[in-house]
C-alpha positions as CSV (number, residue, x, y, z in Angstrom):
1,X,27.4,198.6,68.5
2,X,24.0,200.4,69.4
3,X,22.6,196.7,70.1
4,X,25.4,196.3,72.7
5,X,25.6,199.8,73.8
6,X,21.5,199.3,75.2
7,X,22.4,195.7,76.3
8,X,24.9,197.6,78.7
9,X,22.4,200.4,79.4
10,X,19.2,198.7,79.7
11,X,19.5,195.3,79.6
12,X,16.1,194.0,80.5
13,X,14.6,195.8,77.5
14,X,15.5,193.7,74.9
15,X,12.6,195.0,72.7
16,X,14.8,198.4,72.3
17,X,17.2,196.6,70.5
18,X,14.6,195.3,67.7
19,X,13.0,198.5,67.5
20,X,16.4,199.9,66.3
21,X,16.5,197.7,63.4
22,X,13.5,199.7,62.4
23,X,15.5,202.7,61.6
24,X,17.5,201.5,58.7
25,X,14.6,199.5,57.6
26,X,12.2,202.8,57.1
27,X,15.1,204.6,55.5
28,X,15.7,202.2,53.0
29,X,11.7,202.4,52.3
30,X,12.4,205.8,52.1
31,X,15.2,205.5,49.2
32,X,12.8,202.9,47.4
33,X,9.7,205.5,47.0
34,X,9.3,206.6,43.6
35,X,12.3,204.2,41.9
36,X,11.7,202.1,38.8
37,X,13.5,198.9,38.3
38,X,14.6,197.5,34.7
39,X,13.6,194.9,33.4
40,X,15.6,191.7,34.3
41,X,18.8,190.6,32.4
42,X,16.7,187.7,31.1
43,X,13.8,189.3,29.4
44,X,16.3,191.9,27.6
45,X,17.9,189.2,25.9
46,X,14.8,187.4,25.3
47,X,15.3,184.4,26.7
48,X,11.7,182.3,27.4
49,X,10.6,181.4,31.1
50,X,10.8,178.0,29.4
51,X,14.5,178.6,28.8
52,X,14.8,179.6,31.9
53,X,13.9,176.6,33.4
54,X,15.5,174.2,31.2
55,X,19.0,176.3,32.0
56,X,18.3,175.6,35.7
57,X,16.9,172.6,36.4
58,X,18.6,170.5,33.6
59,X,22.4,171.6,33.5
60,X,24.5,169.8,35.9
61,X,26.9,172.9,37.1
62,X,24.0,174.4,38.8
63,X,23.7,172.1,40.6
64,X,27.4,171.6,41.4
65,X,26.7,175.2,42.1
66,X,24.3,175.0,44.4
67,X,26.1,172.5,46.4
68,X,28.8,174.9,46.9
69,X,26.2,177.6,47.7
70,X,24.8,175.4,50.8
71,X,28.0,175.1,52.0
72,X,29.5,178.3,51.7
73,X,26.2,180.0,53.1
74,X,26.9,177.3,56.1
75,X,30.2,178.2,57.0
76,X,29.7,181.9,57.1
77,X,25.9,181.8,58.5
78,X,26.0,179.0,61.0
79,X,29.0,180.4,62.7
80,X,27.8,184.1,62.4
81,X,24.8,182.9,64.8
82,X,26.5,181.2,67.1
83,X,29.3,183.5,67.2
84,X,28.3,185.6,69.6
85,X,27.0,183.5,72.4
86,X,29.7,181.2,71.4
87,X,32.7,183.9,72.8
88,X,30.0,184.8,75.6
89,X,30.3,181.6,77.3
90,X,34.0,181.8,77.2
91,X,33.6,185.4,78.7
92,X,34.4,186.8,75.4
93,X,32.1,190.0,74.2
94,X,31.2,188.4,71.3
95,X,28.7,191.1,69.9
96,X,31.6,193.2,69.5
97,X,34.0,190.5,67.5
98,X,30.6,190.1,65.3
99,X,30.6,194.3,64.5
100,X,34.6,194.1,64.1
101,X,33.7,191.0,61.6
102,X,30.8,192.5,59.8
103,X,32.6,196.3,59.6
104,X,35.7,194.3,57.6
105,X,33.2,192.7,55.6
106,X,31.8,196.0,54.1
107,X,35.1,197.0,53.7
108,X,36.4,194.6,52.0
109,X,33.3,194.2,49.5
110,X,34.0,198.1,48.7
111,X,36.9,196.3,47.3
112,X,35.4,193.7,45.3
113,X,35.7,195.4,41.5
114,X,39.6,195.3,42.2
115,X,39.7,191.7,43.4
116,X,37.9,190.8,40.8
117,X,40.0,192.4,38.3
118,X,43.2,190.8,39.8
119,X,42.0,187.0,40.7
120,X,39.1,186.5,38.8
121,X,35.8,184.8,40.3
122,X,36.8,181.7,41.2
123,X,40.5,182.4,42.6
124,X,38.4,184.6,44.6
125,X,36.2,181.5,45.9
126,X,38.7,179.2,46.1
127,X,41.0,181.7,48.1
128,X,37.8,182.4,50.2
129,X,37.8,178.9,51.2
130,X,41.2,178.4,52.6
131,X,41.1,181.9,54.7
132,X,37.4,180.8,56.3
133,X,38.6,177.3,57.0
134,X,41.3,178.9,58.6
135,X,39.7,181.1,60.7
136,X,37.1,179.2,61.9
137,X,39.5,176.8,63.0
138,X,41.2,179.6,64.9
139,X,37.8,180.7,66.5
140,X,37.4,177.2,67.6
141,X,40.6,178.4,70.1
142,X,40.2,181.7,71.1
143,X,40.2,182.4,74.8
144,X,40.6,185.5,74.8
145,X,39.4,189.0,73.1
146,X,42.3,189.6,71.5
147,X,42.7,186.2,70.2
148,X,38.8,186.8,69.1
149,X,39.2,189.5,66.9
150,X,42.3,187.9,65.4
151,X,40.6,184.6,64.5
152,X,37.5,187.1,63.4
153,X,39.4,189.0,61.0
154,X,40.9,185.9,58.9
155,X,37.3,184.5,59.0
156,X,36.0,187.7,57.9
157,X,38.6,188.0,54.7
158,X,37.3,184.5,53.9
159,X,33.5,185.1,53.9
160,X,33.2,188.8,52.8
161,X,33.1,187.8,48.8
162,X,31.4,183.9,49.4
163,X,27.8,185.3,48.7
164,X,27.5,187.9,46.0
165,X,30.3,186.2,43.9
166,X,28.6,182.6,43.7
167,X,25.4,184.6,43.0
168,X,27.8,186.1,40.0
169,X,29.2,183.2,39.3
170,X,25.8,181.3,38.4
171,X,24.3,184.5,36.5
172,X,27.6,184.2,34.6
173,X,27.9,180.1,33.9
174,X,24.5,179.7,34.0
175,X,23.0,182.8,31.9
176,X,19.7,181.6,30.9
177,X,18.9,180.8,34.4
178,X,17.9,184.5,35.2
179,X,16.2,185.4,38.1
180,X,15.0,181.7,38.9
181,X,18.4,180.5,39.0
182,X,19.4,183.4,41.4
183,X,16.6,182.7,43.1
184,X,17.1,179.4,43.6
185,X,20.7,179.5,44.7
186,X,19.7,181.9,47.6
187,X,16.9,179.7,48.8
188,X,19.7,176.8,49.1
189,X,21.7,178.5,50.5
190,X,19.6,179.3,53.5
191,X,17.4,176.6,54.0
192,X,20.9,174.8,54.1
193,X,21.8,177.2,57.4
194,X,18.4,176.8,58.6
195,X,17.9,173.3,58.2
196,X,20.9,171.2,58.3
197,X,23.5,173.5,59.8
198,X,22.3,175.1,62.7
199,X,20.6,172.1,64.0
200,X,24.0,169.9,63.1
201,X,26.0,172.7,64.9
202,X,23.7,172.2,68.0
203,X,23.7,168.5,68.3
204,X,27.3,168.7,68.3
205,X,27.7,170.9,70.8
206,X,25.5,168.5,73.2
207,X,27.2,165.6,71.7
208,X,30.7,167.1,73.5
209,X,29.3,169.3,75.9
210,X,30.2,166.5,78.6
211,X,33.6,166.2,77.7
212,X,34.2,169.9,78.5
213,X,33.2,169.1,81.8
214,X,36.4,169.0,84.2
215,X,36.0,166.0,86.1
216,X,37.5,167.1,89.8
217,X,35.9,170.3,90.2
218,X,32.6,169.3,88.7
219,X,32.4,166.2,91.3
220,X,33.3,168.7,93.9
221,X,30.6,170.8,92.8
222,X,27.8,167.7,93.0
223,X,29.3,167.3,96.4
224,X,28.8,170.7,97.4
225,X,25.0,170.3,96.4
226,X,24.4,167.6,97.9
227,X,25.9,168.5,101.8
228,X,24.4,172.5,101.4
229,X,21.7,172.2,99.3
230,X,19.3,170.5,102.3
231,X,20.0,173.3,104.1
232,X,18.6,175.7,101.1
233,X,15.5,173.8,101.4
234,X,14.8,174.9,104.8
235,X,14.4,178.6,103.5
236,X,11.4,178.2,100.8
237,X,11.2,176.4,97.6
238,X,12.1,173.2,99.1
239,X,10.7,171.0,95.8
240,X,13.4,171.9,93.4
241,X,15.9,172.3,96.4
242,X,15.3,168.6,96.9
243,X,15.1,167.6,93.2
244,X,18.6,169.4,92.8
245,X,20.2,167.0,96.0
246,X,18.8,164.3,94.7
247,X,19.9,164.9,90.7
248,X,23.4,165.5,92.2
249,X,23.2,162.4,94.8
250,X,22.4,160.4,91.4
251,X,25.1,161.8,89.4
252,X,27.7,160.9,92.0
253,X,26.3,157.3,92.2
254,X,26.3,156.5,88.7
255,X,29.7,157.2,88.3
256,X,30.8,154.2,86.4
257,X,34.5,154.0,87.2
258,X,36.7,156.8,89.3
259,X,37.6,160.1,87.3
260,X,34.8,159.7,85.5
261,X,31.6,161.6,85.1
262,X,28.1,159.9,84.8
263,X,26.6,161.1,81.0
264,X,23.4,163.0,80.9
265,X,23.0,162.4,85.4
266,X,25.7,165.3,85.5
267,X,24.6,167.5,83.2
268,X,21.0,167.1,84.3
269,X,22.2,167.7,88.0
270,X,23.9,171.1,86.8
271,X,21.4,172.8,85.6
272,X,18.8,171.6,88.0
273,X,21.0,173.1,90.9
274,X,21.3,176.6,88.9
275,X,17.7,177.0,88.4
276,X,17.0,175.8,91.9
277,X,18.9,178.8,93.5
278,X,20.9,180.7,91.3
279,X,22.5,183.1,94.2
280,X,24.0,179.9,96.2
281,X,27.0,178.8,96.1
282,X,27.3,175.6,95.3
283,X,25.0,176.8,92.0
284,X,27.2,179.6,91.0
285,X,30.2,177.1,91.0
286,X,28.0,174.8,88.7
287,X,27.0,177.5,86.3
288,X,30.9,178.5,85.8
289,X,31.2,174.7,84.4
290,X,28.3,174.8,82.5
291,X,29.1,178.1,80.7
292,X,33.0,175.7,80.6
293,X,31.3,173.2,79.2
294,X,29.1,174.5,76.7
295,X,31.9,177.0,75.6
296,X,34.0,174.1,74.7
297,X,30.9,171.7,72.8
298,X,30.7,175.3,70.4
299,X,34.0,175.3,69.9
300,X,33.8,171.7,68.9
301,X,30.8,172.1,66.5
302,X,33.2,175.2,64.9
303,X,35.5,172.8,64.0
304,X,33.0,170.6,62.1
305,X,32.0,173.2,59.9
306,X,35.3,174.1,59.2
307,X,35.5,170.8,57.4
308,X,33.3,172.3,54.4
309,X,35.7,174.7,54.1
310,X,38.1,171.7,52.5
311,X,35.5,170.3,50.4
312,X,34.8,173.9,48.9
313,X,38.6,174.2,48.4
314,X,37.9,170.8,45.9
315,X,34.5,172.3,44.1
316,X,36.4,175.7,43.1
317,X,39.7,174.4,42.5
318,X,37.9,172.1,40.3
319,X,35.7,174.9,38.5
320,X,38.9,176.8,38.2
321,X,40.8,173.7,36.1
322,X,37.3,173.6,34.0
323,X,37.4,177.1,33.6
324,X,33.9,177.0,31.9
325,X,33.6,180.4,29.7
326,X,36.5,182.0,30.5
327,X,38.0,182.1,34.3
328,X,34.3,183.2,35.4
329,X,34.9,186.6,36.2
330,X,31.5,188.2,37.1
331,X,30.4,191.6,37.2
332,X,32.3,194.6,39.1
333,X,31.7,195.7,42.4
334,X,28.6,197.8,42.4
335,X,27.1,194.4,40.8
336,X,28.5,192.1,43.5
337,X,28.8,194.1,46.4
């Protein structure tokens, strides 16, 4: 909320908003002065870094584990970073359905000792699953604030216990691991956001952003360049003026068949109209379809990752049958939360 009150207030200083982050970060130093930490689980028990190794690398359910632990870290961290410029180019304040979804979140891992108590770990996944599936599906549809939020709050409910219960559930199925097998599953997780996600999320987006394109008022747009745009030129900054008319006079022509759109000409004639003269007409009208556009290739890329949600449905409905010491219940809240 402080991020977007100072986006309101002073929105060319973007460097305020970082600087606040530094406030919770020298508090937490702060708390940490003077504390001494226990020894690890691991070393009480005596268990050998050898161990340790052998339990992680050489037992198959970690790494059926960490599977689930890419995927689960991909549907709630993938969409959590494009969430809010997501809503924004459907004129949705995004930042504030990301503080509605994050302020849940705490909530609902305050929570966590009595969920746990009542389902059990992975009841808890697998319900977890279904709720983000569903709510990222919902997102994919919002067009509106209120719609937003809604979507927001089911996708919250599903993501709020994802994180710190896999991370019990391996120190529980997979107890010798210790720290390296804790380790491990949080590196997997988000080199999985960071490396296959993200970047999948963003070539889907480009891959539909065309068809988001209306085709009648986007050739009217490239019309609209291409009849005012020469007279743009006569006022300064004739050279990407020009390269604008003629990006749109190209689009237009490579048209392959009526109602149709040329791929790649049209979308390259967009942009360079709005960064030839952003206050002109004809470039306002295409920066409304390209924020259309893009809106709806997010949306799109949404729905992929929603698909993990189904195959994570399968990996803890399966662990659940298995039921592999017990039902997998890890530690209470303060452990988890």
């Amino acid at each position: 909320m402080v991020a977007y009150g100072l986006t309101q207030i002073v929105p060319a200083y973007w460097q305020a908003e970082l600087v606040v982050v530094l406030i919770p970060a020298v508090g937490y130093g702060v708390l940490f002065l003077g504390q001494q930490f226990p020894a690890t689980e691991r070393v009480q028990s005596g268990v050998s870094s050898r161990e340790m190794f052998r339990e992680t690398f050489c037992r198959p359910l970690f790494w059926v584990l960490a599977l689930a632990m890419m995927m689960t870290a991909s549907v709630e961290l993938g969409p959590n970073t494009w969430l809010t410029p997501m809503l924004a180019s459907g004129g949705i304040p995004g930042i504030l359905v990301l503080v509605w979804i994050s302020l849940l979140m705490a909530v609902m891992r305050q929570l966590s000792g009595t969920m746990l108590r009542t389902l059990g770990a992975t009841r808890i996944l697998l319900l977890s699953a279904v709720l983000t599936g569903l709510g990222l599906l919902w997102l994919s549809y919002a067009h509106s604030l209120v719609i937003a939020l809604a979507a927001g709050s089911l996708f919250a409910l599903g993501v709020a216990y994802f994180w710190p219960t896999m991370i019990g559930t391996t120190s529980e199925r997979v107890p010798k691991g210790g720290a390296l097998a804790l380790a491990m599953m949080g590196a997997a997780g988000m080199l999985s956001v960071g490396l296959i996600t993200t970047p999948m999320m963003g070539r889907v987006a480009d891959q539909h952003f065309h068809s988001g394109l209306p085709v009648a008022e986007t050739q009217a747009c490239l019309r609209q360049i291409v009849e005012t745009f020469p007279q743009l030129a006569e006022r300064g900054a004739s050279q990407p003026v020009e390269k604008a008319r003629l990006a749109a006079a190209d689009a237009l022509r490579s048209q392959t068949a009526p109602g149709t759109l040329a791929v790649g000409a049209t979308a390259d004639a967009l942009r360079l109209a709005i960064a030839a003269d952003s206050q002109a007409a004809a470039a306002k009208e295409a920066k409304l379809l390209w924020r259309q556009a893009e809106y709806y290739g997010r949306q799109v890329a949404f729905r992929y990752v929603a698909v993990l949600a189904v195959a994570l449905m399968a990996i803890f409905g399966l662990l659940h049958l298995r039921g592999n010491k017990g039902d997998g219940s890890v530690p209470s809240s303060p452990e988890i939360g």
